[in-house]
VEXTI-34303 format. One record per residue (C-alpha): x, y, z negated; residue number from 0. Coordinates in nm, 2 decimals, padded with zeros to 4 digits. Layout:
<atoms>
<atom><u>X</u><v>Y</v><w>Z</w><resi>NUM</resi></atom>
...
</atoms>
This chain:
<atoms>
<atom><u>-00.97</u><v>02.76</v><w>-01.25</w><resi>0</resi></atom>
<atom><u>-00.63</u><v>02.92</v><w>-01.28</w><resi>1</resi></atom>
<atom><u>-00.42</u><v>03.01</v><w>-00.97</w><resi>2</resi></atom>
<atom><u>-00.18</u><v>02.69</v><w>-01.04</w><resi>3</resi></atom>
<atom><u>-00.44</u><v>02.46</v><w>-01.02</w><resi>4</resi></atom>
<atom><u>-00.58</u><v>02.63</v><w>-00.68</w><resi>5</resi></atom>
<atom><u>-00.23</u><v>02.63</v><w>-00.54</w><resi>6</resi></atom>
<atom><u>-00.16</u><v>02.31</v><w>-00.64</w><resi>7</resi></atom>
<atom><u>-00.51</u><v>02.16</v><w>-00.54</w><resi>8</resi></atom>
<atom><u>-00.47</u><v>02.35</v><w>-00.15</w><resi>9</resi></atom>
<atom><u>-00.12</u><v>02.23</v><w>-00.13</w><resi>10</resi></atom>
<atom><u>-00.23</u><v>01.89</v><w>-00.18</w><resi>11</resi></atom>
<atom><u>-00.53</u><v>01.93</v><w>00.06</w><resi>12</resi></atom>
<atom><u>-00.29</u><v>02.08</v><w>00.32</w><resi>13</resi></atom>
<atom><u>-00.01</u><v>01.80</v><w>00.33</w><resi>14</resi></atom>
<atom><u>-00.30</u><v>01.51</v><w>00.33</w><resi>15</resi></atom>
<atom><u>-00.38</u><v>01.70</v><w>00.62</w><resi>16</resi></atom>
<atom><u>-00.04</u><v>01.69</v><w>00.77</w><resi>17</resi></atom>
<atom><u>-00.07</u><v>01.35</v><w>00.75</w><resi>18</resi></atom>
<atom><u>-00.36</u><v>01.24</v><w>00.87</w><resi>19</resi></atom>
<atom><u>-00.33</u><v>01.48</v><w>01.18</w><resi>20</resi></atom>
<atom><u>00.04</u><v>01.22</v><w>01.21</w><resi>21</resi></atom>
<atom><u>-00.19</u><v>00.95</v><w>01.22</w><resi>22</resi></atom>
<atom><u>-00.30</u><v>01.08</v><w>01.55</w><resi>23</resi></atom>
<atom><u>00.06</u><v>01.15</v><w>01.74</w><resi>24</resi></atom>
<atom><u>00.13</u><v>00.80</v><w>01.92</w><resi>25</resi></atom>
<atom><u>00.47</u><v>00.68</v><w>02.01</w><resi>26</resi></atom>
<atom><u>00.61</u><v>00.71</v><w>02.38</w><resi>27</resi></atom>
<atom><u>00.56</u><v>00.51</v><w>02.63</w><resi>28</resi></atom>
<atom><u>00.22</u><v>00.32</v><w>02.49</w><resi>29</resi></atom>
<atom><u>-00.02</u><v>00.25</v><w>02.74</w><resi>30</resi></atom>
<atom><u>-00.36</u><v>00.38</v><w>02.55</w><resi>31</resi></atom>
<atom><u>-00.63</u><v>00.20</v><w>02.75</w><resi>32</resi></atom>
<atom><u>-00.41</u><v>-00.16</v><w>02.70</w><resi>33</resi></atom>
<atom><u>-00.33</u><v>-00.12</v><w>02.33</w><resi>34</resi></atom>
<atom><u>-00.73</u><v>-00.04</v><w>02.27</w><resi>35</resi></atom>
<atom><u>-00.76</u><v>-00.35</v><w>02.44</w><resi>36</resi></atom>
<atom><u>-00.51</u><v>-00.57</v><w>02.19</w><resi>37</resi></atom>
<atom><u>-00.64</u><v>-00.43</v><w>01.89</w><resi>38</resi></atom>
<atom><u>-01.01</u><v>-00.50</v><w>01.93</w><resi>39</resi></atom>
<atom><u>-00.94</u><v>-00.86</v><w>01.91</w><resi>40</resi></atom>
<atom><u>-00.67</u><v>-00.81</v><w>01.63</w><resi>41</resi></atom>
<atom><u>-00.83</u><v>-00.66</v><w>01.36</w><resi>42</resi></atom>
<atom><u>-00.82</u><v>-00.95</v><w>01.06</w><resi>43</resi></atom>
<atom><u>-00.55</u><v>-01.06</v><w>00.89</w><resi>44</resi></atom>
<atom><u>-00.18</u><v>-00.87</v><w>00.87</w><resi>45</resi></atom>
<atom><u>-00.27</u><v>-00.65</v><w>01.11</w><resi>46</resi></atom>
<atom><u>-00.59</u><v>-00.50</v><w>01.00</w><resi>47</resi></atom>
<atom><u>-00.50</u><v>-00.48</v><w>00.63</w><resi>48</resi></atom>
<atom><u>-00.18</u><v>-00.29</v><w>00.79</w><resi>49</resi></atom>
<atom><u>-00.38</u><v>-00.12</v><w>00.98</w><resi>50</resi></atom>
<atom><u>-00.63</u><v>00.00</v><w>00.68</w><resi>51</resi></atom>
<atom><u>-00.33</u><v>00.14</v><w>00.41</w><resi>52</resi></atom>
<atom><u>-00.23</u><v>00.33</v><w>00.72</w><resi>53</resi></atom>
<atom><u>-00.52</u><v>00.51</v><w>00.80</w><resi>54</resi></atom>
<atom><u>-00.55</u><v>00.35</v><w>01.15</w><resi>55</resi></atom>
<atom><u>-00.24</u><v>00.46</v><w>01.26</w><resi>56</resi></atom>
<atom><u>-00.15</u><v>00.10</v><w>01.35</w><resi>57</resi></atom>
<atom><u>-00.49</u><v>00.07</v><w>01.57</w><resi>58</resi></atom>
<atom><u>-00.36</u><v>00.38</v><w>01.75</w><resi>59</resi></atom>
<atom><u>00.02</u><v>00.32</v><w>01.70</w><resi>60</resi></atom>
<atom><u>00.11</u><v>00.65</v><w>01.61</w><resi>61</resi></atom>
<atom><u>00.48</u><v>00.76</v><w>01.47</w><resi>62</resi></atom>
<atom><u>00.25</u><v>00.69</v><w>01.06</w><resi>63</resi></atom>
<atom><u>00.20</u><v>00.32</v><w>01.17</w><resi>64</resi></atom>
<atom><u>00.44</u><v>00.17</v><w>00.91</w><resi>65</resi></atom>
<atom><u>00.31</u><v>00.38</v><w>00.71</w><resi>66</resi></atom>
<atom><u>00.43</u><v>00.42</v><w>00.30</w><resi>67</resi></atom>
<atom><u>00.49</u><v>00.03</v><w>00.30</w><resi>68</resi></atom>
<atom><u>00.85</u><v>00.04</v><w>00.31</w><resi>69</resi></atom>
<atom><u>00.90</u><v>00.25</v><w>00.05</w><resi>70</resi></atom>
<atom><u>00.68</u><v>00.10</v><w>-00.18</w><resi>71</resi></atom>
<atom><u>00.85</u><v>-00.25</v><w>-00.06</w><resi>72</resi></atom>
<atom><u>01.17</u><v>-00.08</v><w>-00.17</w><resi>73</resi></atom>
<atom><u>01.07</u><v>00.05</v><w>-00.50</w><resi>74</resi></atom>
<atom><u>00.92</u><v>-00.33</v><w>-00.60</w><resi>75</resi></atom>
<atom><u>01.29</u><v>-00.44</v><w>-00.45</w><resi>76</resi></atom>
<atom><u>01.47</u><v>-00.18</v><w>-00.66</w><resi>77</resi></atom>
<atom><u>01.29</u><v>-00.25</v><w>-00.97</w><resi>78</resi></atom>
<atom><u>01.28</u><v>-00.64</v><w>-00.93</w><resi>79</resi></atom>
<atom><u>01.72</u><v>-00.58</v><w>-00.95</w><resi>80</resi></atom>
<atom><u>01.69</u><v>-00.36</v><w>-01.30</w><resi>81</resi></atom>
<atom><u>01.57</u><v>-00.70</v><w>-01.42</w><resi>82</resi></atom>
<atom><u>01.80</u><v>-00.92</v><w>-01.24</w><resi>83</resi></atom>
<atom><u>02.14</u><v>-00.72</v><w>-01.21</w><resi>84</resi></atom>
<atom><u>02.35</u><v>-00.56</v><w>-01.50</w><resi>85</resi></atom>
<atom><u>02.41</u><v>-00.27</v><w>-01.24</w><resi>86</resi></atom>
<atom><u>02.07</u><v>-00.17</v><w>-01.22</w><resi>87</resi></atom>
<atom><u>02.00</u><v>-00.24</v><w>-01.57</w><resi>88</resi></atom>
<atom><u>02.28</u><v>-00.05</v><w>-01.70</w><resi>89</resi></atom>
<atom><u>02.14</u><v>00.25</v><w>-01.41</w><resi>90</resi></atom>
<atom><u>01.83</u><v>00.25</v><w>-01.59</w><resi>91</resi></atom>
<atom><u>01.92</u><v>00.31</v><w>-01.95</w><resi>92</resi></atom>
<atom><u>02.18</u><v>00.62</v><w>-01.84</w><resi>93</resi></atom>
<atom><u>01.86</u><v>00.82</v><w>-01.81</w><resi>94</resi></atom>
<atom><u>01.82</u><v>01.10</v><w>-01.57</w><resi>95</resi></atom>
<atom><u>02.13</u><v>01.02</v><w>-01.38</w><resi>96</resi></atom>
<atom><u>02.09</u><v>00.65</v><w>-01.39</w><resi>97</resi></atom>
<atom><u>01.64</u><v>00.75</v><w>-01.23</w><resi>98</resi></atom>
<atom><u>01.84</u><v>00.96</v><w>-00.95</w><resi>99</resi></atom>
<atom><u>02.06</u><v>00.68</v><w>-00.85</w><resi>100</resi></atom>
<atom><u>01.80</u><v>00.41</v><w>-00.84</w><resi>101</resi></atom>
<atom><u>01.55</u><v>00.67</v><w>-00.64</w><resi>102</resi></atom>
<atom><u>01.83</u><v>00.76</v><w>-00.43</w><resi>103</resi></atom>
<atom><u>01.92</u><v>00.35</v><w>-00.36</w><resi>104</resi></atom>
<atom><u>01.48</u><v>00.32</v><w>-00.29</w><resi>105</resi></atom>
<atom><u>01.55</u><v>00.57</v><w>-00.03</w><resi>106</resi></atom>
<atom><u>01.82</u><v>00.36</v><w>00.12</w><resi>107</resi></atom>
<atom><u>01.63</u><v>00.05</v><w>00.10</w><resi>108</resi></atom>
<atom><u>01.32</u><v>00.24</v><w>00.26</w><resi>109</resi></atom>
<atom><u>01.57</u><v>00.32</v><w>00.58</w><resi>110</resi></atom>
<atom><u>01.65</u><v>-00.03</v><w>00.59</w><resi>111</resi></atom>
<atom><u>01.35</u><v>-00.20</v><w>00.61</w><resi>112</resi></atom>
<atom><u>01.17</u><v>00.08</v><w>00.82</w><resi>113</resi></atom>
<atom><u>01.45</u><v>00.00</v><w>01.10</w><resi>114</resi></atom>
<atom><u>01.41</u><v>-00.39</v><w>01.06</w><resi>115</resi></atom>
<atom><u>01.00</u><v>-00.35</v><w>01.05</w><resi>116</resi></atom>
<atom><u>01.03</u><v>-00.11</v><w>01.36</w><resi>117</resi></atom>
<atom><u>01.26</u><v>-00.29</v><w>01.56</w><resi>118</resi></atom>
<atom><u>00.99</u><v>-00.60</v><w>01.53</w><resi>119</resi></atom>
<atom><u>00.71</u><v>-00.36</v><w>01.64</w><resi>120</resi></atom>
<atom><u>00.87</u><v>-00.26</v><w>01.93</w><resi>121</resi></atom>
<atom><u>00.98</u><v>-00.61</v><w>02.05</w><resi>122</resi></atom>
<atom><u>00.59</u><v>-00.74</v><w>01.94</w><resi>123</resi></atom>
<atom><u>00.48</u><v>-00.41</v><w>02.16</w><resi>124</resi></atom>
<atom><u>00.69</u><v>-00.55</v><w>02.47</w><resi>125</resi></atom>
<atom><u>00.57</u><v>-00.91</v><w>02.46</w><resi>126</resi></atom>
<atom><u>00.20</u><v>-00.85</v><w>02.43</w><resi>127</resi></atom>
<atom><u>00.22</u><v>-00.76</v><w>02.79</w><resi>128</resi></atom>
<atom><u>00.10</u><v>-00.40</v><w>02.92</w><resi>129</resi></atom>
<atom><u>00.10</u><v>-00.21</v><w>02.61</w><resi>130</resi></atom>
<atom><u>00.44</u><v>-00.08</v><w>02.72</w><resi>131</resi></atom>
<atom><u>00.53</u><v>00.11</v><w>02.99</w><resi>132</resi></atom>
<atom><u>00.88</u><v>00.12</v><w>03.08</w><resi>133</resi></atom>
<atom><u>01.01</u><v>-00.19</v><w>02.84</w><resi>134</resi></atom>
<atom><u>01.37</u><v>-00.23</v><w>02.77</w><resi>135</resi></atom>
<atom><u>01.64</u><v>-00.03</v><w>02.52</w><resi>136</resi></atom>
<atom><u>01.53</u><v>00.28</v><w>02.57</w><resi>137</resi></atom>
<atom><u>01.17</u><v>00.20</v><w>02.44</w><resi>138</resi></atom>
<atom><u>01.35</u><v>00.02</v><w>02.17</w><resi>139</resi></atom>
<atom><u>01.53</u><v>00.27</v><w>02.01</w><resi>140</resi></atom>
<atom><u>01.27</u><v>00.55</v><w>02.08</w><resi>141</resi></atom>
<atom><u>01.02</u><v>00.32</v><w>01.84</w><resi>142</resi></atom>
<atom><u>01.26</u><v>00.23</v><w>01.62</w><resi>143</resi></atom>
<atom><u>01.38</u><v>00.63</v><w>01.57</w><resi>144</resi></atom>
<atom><u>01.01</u><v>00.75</v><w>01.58</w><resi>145</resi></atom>
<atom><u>00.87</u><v>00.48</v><w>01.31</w><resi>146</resi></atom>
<atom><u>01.15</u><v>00.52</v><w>01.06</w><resi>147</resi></atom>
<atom><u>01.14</u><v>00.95</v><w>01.12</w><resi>148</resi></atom>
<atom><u>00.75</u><v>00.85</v><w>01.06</w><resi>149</resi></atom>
<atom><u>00.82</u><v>00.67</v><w>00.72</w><resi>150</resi></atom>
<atom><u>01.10</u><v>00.93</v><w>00.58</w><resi>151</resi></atom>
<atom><u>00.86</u><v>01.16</v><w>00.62</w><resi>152</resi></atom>
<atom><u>00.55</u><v>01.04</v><w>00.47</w><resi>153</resi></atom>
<atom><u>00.79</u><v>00.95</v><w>00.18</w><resi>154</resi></atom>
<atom><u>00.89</u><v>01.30</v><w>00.20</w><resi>155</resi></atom>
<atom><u>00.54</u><v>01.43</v><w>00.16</w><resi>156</resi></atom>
<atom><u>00.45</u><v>01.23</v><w>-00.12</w><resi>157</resi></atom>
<atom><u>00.77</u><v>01.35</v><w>-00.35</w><resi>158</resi></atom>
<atom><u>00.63</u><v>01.71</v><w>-00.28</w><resi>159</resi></atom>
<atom><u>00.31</u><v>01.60</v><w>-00.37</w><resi>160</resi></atom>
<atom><u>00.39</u><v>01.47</v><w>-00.70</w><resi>161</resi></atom>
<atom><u>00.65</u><v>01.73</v><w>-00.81</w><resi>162</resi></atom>
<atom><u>00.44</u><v>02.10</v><w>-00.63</w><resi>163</resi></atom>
<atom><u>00.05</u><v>01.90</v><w>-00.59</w><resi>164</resi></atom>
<atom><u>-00.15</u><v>01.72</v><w>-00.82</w><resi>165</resi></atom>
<atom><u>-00.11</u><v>01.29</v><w>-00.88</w><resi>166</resi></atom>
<atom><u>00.14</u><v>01.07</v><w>-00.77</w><resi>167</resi></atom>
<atom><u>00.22</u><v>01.15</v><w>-00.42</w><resi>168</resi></atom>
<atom><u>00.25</u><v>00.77</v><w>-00.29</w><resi>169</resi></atom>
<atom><u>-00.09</u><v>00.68</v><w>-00.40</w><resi>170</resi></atom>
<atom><u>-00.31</u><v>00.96</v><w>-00.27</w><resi>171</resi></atom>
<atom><u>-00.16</u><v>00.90</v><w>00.09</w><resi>172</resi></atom>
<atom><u>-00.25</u><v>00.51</v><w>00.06</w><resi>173</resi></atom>
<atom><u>-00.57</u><v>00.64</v><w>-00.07</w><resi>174</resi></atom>
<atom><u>-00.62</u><v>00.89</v><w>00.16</w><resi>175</resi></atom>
<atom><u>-00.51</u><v>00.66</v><w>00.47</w><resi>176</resi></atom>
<atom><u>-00.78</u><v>00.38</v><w>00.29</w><resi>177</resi></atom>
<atom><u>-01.08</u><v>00.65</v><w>00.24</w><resi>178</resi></atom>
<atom><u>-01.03</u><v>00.75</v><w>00.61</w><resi>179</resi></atom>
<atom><u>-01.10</u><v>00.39</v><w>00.76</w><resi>180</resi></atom>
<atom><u>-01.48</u><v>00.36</v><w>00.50</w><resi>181</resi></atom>
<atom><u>-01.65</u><v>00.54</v><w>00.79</w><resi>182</resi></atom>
<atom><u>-01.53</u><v>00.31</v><w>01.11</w><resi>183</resi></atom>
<atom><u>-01.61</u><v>00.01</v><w>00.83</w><resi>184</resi></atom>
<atom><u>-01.96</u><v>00.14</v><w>00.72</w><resi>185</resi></atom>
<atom><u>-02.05</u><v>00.21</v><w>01.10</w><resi>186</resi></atom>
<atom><u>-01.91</u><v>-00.16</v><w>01.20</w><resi>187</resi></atom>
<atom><u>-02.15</u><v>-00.30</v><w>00.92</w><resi>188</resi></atom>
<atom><u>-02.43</u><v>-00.10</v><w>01.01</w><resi>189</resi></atom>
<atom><u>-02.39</u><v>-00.26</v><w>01.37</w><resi>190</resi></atom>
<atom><u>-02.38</u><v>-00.59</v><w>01.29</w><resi>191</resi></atom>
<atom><u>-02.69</u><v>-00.56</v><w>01.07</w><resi>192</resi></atom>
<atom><u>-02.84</u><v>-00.37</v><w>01.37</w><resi>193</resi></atom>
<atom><u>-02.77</u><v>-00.68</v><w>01.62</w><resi>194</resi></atom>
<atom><u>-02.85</u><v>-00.94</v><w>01.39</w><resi>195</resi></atom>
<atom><u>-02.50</u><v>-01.11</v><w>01.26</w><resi>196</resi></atom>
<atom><u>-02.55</u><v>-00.95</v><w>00.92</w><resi>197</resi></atom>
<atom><u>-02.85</u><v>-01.01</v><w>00.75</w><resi>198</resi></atom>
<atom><u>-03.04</u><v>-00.73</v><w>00.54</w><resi>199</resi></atom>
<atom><u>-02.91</u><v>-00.91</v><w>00.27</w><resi>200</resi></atom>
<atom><u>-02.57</u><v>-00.97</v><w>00.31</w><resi>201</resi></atom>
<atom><u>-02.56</u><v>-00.62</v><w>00.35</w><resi>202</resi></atom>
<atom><u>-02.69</u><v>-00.52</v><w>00.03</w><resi>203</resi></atom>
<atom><u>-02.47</u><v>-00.82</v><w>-00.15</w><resi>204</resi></atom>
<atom><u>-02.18</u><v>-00.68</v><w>00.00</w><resi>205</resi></atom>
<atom><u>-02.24</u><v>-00.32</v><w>-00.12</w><resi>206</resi></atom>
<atom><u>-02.31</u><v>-00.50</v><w>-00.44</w><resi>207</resi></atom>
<atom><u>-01.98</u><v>-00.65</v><w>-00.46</w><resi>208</resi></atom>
<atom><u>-01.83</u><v>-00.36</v><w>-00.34</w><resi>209</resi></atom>
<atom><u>-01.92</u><v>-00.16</v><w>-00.62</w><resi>210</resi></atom>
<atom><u>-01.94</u><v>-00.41</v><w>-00.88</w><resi>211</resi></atom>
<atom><u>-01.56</u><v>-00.42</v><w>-00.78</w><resi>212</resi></atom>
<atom><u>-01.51</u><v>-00.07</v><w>-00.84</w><resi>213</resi></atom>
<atom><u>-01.68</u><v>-00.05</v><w>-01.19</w><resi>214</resi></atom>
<atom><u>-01.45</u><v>-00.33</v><w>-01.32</w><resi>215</resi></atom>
<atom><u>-01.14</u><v>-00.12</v><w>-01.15</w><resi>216</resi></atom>
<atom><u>-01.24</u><v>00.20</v><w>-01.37</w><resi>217</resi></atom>
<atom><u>-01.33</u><v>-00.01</v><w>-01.69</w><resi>218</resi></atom>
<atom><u>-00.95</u><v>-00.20</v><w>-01.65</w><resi>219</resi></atom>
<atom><u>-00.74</u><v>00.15</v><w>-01.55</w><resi>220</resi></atom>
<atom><u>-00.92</u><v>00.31</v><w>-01.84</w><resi>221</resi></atom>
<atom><u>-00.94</u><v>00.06</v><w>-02.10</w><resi>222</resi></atom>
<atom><u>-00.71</u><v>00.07</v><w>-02.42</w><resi>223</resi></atom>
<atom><u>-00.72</u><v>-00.13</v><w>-02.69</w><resi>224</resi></atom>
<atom><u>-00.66</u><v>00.06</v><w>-03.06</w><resi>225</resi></atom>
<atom><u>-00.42</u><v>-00.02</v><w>-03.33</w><resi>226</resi></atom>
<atom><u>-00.53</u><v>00.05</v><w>-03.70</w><resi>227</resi></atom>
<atom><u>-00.22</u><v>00.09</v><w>-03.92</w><resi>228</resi></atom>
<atom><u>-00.27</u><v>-00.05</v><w>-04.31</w><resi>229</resi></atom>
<atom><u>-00.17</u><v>00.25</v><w>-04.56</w><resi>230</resi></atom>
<atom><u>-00.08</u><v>00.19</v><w>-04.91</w><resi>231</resi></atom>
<atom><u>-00.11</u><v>00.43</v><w>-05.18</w><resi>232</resi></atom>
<atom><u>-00.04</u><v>00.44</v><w>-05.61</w><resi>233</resi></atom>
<atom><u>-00.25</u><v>00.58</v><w>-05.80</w><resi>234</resi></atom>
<atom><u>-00.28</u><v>00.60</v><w>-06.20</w><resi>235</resi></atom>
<atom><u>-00.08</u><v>00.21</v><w>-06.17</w><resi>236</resi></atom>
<atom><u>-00.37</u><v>00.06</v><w>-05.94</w><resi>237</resi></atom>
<atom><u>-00.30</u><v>00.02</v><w>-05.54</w><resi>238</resi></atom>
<atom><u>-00.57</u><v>00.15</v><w>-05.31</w><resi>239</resi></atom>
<atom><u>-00.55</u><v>00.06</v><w>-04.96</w><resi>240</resi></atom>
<atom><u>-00.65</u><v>00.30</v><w>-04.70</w><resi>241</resi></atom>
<atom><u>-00.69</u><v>00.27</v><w>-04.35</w><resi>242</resi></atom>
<atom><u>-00.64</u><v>00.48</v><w>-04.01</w><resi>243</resi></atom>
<atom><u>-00.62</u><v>00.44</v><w>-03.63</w><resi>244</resi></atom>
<atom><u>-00.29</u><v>00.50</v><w>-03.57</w><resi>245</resi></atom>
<atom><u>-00.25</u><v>00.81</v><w>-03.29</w><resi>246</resi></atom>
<atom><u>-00.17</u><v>00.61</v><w>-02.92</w><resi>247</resi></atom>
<atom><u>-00.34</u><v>00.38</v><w>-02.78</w><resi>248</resi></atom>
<atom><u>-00.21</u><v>00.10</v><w>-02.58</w><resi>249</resi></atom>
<atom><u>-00.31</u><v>00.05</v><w>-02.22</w><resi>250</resi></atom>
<atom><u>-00.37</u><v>-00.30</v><w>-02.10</w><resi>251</resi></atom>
<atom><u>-00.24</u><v>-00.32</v><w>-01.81</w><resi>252</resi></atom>
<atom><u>00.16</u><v>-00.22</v><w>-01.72</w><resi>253</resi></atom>
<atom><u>00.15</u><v>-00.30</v><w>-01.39</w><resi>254</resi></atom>
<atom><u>00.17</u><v>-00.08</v><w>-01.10</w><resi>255</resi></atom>
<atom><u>-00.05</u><v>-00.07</v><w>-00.77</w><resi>256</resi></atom>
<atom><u>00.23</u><v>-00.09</v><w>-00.55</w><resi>257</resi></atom>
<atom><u>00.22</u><v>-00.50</v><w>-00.69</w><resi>258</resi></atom>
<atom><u>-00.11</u><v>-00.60</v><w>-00.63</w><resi>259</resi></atom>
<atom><u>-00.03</u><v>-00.43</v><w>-00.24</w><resi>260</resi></atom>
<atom><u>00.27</u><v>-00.65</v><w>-00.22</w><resi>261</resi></atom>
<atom><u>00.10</u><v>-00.97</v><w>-00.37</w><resi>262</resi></atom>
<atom><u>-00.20</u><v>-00.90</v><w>-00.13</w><resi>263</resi></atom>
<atom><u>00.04</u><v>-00.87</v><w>00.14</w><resi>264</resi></atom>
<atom><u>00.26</u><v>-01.18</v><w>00.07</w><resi>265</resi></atom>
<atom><u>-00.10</u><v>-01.42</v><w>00.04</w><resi>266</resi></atom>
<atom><u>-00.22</u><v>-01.25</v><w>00.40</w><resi>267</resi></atom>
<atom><u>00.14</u><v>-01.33</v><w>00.56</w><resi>268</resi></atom>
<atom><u>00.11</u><v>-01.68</v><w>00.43</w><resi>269</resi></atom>
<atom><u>-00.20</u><v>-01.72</v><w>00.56</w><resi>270</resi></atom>
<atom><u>-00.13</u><v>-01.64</v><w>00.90</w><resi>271</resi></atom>
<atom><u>00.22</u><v>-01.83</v><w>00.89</w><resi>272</resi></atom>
<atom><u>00.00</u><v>-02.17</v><w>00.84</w><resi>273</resi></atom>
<atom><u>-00.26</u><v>-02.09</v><w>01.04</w><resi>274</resi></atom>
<atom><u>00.01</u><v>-02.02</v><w>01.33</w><resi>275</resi></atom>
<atom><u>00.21</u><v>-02.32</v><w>01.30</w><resi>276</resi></atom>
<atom><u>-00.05</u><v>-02.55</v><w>01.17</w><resi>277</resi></atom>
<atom><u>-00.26</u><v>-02.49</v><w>01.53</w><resi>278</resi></atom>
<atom><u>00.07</u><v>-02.37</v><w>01.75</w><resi>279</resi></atom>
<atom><u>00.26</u><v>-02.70</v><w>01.72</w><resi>280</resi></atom>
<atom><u>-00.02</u><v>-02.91</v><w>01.55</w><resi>281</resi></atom>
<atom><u>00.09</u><v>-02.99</v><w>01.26</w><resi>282</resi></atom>
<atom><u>-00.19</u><v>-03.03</v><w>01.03</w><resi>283</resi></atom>
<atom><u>-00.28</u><v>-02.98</v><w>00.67</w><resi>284</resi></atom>
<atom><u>-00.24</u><v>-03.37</v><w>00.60</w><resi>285</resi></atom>
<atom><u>00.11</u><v>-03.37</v><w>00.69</w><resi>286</resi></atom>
<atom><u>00.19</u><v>-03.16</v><w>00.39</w><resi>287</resi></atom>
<atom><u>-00.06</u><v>-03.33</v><w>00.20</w><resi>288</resi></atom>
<atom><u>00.18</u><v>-03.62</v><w>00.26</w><resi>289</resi></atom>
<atom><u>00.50</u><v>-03.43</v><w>00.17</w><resi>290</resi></atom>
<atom><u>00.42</u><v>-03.34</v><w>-00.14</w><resi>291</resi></atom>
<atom><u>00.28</u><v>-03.67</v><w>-00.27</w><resi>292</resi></atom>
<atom><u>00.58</u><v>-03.87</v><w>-00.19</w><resi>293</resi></atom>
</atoms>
């Protein structure tokens, strides 16, 4: 091993570090003992899948708890307008200049939504009663300030992870933040089995699925499918035809993660806007049934 790699390897090491030990730093004026409380009966749905690609900063609410998510919301936004807009389109075929402008209007959009998502934490914080301490404008912006330094940070680290470390920055902190949480999961399953909810069984059929899912990952990421080129050739008057596997190989998939983040988090928001206004103000699933069949 050369000393690049070993520098590059520690540095990466050392700002996943960094970040985990954020995870840990909660905002002011949380009252530790209540928010325990609120999340043990929160852990499904928005808020646990929230809580699992940030590293269970959310369970702790520390200054991490939005985590990379804006960002990688604003880089889906971003690249959703060089389809869309002639601006953006016209941005990405000036090259280099054109990549510096859209990362620079990402960062934007990352400020943007990190305010919007933090202001809504700290007035879900307020109304959950007894979380917060001393409620009111001064909690407010202290959250807001604290979440959206939090963000601009993390998004911070994982530039200098892909330009001085090794890998694409963003992903190892979402992998990082989701390899953290296996433990508390493995320990939770462990305990159920022990009491009797989980069956022997289900156990090992959930470790089955588990890593039948991660085969089928691998063999999709790495899985390319080969092109063989037809080559012609004279020779004495008579045509002989040769072939050859052209050099590249084309991947089969173009999308990126960040996509299947955002579709998983659009189908888990749905879910929990019908299952709050279907049993909040009883409306039930007939009366769309009957909406859309008129």
């Amino acid at each position: 091993m050369n000393n690049d790699l070993r520098n590059r390897i520690l540095f990466t090491l050392l700002i996943l570090c960094i970040y985990r030990l954020g995870t840990y730093i909660p905002l002011p004026g949380i009252d530790a003992l209540s928010l325990q409380n609120l999340m043990e009966g929160n852990q499904k749905g928005l808020l646990g899948m929230f809580n699992v690609f940030s590293g269970g900063a959310v369970s702790r609410m520390a200054i991490f708890a939005l985590g990379i998510m804006p960002y990688i919301s604003s880089s889906i936004i971003v690249q959703l307008m060089t389809g869309v807009s002639d601006y953006f389109k016209n941005l990405k075929n000036q090259g280099e200049i054109g990549r510096k402008k859209i990362t620079q209007y990402t960062r934007y959009g990352t400020v943007l939504l990190a305010t919007l998502q933090g202001y809504g934490v700290a007035v879900g914080l307020e109304n959950s009663g007894g979380v917060v301490v001393d409620p009111g404008v001064f909690f407010k912006i202290t959250t807001i300030i604290s979440l959206v330094a939090g963000t601009i940070f993390l998004m911070w680290l994982g530039e200098q992870i892909t330009q001085r470390g090794i890998g694409n920055g963003i992903s190892l902190i979402i992998f990082s933040g989701i390899v953290a949480e296996i433990p508390r999961a493995l320990a939770t399953t462990f305990e159920l089995g022990r009491t009797g909810a989980l069956s022997a069984t289900m156990i090992l059929i959930i470790f089955v699925l588990l890593l039948g899912t991660v085969a089928f990952i691998v063999f999709i990421e790495r899985a390319v499918r080969k092109n063989f080129d037809k080559l012609s050739k004279e020779t004495n008057g008579s045509k002989n035809l040769w072939w050859r596997v052209i050099a590249f190989a084309l991947k089969n998939k173009y999308c990126w993660s960040y996509t299947c983040d955002f579709c998983i988090s659009i189908i888990i928001a749905s879910s929990n806007f019908f299952k709050f206004y279907l049993f909040r103000f009883r409306i039930f699933p007939g009366f769309f049934i009957i909406i859309f069949t008129r």
